[in-house]
C-alpha positions as CSV (number, residue, x, y, z in Angstrom):
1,X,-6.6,-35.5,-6.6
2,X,-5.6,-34.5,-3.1
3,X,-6.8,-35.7,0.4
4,X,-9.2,-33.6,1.9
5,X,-7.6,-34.2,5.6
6,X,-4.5,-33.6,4.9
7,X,-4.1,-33.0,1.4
8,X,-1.6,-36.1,0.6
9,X,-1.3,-36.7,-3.2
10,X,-3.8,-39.3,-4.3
11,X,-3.0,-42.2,-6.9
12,X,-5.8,-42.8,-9.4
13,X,-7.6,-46.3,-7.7
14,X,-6.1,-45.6,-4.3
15,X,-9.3,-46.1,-1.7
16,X,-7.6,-44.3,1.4
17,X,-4.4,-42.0,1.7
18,X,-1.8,-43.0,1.9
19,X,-0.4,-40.9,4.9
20,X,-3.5,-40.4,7.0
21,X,-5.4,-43.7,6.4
22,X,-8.8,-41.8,5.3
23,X,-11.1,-43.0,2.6
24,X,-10.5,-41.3,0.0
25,X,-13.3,-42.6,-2.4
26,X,-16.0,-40.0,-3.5
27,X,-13.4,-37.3,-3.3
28,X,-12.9,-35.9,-6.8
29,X,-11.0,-32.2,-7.9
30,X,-8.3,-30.4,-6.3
31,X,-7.7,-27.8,-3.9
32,X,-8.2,-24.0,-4.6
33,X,-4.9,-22.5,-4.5
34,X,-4.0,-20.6,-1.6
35,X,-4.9,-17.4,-0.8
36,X,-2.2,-14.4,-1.5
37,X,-0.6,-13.0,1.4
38,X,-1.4,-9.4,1.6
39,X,-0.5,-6.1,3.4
40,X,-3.1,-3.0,4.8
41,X,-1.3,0.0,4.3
42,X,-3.2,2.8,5.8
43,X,-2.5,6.6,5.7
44,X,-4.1,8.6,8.9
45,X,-4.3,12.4,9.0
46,X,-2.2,13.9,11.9
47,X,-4.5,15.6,15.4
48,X,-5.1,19.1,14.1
49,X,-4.3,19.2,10.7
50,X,-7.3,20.2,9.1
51,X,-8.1,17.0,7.6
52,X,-9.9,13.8,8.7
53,X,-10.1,11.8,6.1
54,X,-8.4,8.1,6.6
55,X,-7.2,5.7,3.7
56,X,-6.7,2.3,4.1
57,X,-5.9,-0.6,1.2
58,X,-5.3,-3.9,1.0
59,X,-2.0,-4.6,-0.9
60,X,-0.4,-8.5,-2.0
61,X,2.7,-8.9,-0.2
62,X,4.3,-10.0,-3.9
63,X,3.4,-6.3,-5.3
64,X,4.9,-4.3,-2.4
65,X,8.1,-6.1,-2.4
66,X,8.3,-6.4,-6.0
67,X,8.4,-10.5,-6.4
68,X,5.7,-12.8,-8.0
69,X,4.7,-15.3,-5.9
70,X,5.8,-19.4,-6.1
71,X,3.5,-20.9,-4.9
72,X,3.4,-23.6,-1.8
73,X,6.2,-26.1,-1.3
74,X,6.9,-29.5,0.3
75,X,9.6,-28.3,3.1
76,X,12.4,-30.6,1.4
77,X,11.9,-28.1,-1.7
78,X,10.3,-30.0,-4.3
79,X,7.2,-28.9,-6.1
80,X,4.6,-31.0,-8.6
81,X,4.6,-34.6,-8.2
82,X,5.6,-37.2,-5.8
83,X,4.1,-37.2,-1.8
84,X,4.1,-34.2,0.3
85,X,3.3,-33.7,4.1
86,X,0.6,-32.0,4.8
87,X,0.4,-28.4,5.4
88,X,1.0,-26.8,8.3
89,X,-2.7,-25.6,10.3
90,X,-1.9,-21.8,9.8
91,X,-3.1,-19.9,13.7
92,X,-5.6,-17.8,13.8
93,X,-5.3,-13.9,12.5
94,X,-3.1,-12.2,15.2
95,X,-3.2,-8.5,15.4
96,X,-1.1,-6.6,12.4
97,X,2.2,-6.4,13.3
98,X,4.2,-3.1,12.0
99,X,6.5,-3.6,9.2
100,X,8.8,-1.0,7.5
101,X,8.2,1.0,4.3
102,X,10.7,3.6,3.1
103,X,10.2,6.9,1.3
104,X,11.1,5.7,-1.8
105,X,8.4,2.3,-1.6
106,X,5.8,4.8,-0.2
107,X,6.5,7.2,-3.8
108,X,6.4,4.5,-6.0
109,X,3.1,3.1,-3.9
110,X,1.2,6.3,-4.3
111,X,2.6,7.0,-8.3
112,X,1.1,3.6,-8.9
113,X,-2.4,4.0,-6.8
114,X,-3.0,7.7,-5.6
115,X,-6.7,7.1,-4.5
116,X,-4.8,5.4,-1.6
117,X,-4.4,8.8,-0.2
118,X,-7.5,10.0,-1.2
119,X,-10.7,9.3,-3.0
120,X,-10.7,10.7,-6.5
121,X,-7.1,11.4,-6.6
122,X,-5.1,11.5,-9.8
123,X,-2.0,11.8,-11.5
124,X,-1.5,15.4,-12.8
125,X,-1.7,15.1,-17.1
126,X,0.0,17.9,-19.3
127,X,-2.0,19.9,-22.1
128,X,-0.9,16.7,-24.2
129,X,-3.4,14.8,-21.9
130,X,0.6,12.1,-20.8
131,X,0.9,11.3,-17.4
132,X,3.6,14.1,-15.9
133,X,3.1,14.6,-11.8
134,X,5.6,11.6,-11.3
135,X,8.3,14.2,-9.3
136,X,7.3,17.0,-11.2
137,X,9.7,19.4,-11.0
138,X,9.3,23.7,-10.2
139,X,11.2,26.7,-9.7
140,X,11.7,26.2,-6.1
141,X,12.3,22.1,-6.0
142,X,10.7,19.0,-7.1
143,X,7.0,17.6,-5.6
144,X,7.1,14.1,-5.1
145,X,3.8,13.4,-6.7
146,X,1.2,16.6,-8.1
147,X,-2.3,15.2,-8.3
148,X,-5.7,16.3,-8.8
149,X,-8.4,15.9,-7.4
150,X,-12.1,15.1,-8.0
151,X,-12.6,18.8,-8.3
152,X,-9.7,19.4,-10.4
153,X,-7.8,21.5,-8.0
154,X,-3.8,20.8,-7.7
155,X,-2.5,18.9,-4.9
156,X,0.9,18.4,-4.0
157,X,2.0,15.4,-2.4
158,X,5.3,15.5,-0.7
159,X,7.0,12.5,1.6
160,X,8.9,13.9,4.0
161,X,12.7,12.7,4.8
162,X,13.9,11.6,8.2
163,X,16.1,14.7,9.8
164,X,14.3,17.1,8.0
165,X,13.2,19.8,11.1
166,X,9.4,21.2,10.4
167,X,10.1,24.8,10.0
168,X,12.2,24.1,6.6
169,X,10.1,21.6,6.0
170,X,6.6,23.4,6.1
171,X,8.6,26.6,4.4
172,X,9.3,24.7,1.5
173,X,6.6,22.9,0.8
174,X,4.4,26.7,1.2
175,X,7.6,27.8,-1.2
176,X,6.5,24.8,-3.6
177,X,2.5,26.0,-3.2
178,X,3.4,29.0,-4.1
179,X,5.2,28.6,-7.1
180,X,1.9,26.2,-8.4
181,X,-0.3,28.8,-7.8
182,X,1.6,31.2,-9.6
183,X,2.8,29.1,-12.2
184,X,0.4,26.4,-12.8
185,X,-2.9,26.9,-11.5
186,X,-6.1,27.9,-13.4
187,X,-7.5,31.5,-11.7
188,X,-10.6,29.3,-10.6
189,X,-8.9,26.5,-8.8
190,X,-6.8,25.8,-5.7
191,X,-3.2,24.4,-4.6
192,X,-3.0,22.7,-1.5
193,X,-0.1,20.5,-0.6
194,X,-0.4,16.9,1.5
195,X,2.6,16.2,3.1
196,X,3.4,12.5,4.7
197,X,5.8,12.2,7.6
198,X,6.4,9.2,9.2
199,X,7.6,10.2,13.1
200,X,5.8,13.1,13.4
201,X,7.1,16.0,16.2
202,X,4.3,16.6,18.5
203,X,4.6,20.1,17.9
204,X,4.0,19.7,14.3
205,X,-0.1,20.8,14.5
206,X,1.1,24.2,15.9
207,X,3.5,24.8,12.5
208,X,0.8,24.7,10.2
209,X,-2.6,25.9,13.0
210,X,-2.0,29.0,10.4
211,X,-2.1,27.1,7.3
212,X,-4.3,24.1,7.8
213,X,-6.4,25.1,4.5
214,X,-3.5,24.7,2.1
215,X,-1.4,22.2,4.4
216,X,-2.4,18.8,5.5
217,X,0.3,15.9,7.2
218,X,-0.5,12.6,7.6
219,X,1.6,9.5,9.3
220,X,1.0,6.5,7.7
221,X,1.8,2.7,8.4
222,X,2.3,-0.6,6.8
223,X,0.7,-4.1,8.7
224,X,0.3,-7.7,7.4
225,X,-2.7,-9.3,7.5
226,X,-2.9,-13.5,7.8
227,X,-5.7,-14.9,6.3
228,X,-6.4,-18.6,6.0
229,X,-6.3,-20.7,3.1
230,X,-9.6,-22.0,2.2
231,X,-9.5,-25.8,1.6
């Protein structure tokens, strides 16, 4: 059992904390653990690009950084038994502060969860029915992640590099539509592509005005969230 105010260890046939002074008697269980951290990543469709949709997720902190979480600690270290301070009084929920996620965490985030980026997404399947849009590879280069989507058209999802300029990049990710079309796609579907950048040029809208039908960029950013732990 655990002190309510400030949620000292308890002895069984102690009558008040022993760090606080409060009666402790009529207090019974123990607290809920605490509440995972967790991050919002959100994906927003660039001015002009023929798309409007925005996605935003909820994501523990532990899963995008790839550790389990261990719990909450006394600050000497020690965990389990003996007395602990009490726990800090987290502050209230400051405004989301932005944190960095490269290309490679943003592929392996979208592999994992495609409906991030859009409702009804999926991972494209072979004739076998396996899993096989993962960097699916073509004629012309690889595609970060090929999907489908609630209508079963193909959609290629690309994450663009730093450095790249737009020209090559819009050129080959029409080269990479192109060979899908060609190559992959049923006569009665479409291809269209969804390319993420995360610094977009502000010129960028006017490289694919032309195109907005097949080509859609987003920017997208990473924030943690605070929450407080229920006690």
């Amino acid at each position: 059992m655990h002190c309510k105010l400030c949620n000292t260890r308890i002895s069984p046939g102690d009558r008040t904390c022993p760090n606080c002074g409060a009666d402790v008697r009529g207090m019974s269980g123990s607290h809920p653990a605490p509440a995972p951290r967790k991050v919002r990543a959100a994906i927003l469709p660039l001015p002009g690009s023929g798309s409007a949709h925005e996605s935003e997720r909820e994501i523990p902190l532990e899963d995008l950084a790839g550790r389990s979480h261990s719990g909450l600690t006394s600050p000497g270290g020690a965990s389990g038994g003996g007395r602990r301070s009490p726990a800090p009084a987290l502050a209230p929920a400051a405004a989301p502060s932005p944190t960095a996620m490269g290309p490679a965490s943003l592929r392996a985030l979208l592999a994992d969860q495609p409906e991030l980026l859009e409702p009804g997404l999926r991972v494209y399947r072979d004739e076998s029915g396996a899993p096989a849009g993962v960097q699916f590879s073509t004629g012309v280069g690889a595609v970060d992640l090929l999907a489908t989507d609630a209508r079963g058209n193909l959609v290629a999802v690309i994450v663009a590099e730093k450095g790249r300029s737009e020209e090559d990049l819009v050129a080959e990710v029409l080269q990479r539509v192109g060979w899908l079309r060609k190559h992959l796609c049923a006569p009665q579907k479409q291809v269209r592509a969804i390319v993420l950048v995360e610094d977009p040029p502000a010129s960028l809208p006017y490289s694919v005005a032309a195109v907005a039908e097949t080509l859609c960029f987003k920017t997208f950013r990473v924030a943690l969230v605070f929450e407080d732990i229920e006690i």
